[in-house]
N, C-alpha and C positions, 0 to 999 in steps of 0.2 A: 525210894523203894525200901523196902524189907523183905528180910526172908518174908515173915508174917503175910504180909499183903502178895508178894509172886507164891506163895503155898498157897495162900486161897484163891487166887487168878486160874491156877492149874487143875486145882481140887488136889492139893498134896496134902498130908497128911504130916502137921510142921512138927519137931523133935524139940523138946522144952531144953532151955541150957543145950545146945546145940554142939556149943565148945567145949564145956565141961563135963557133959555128963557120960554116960557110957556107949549112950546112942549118938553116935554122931553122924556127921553129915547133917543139913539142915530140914529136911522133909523125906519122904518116903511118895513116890509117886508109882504110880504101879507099880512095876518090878523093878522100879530104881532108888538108889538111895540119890540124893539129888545137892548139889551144896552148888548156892547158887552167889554168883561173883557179879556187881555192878562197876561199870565206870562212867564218866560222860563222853571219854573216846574212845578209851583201849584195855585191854587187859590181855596180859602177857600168860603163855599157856607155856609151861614147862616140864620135864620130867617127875621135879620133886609135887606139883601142885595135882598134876594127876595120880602118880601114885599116893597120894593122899585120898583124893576121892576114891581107888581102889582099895586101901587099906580101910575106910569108912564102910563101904560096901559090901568085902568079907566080914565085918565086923557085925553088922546087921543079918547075916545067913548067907547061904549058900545060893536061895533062890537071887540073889540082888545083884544088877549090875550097878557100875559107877555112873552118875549125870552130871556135868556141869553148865548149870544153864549160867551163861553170859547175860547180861543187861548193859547193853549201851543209849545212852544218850539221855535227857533228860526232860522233865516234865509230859506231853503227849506225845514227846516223838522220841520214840524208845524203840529199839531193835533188840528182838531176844534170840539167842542163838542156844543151842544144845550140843554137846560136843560129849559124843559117843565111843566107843569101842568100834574100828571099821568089821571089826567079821560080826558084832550085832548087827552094825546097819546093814552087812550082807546076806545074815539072815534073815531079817525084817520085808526085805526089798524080795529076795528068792521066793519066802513065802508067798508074796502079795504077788507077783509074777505066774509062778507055779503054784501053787498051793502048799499047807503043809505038807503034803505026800509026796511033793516032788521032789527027785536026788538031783543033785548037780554035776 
């Protein structure tokens, strides 16, 4: 895998110099900035690792949440995981339930 290849899997919008440059996070996917981590077992999700992906995030505007898409496993048998903000996916989920007009 590469960023390269999961940004055009997704239809993301990949950041040149990813690390270096001022844009960071590795793609832009809708309203997310997106930095995407491979392993072929596991990959460890921590305090410092996510607020990295939020510091990427703010950095990119106000409209943007943080994404970290996981890649496990290798060659055709790859599991992708996304690991979100839970009051996004609780509004994601309310919406799609109620509609936008609906209060909770």
């Amino acid at each position: 895998m590469s960023e390269k290849n999961e940004s055009k899997r997704i239809g993301a919008k990949q950041h040149k110099n990813s690390g270096r440059n001022t844009k960071k996070g590795d793609a832009t996917w809708r309203n997310f900035v997106v930095d995407f981590k491979e392993s072929a077992k596991s990959f460890t999700i921590n305090q410092d690792v996510w607020a990295k992906a939020v510091t990427d995030a703010i950095k990119a505007g106000i409209d943007k949440s943080p994404a970290i898409v996981v890649v496990l496993g290798e060659g055709n048998k790859k599991t992708r995981l996304a690991i979100i903000e839970f009051d996004l996916l609780d509004q994601l989920t309310w919406e799609e339930n109620n509609g936008a007009e609906g209060t909770k």
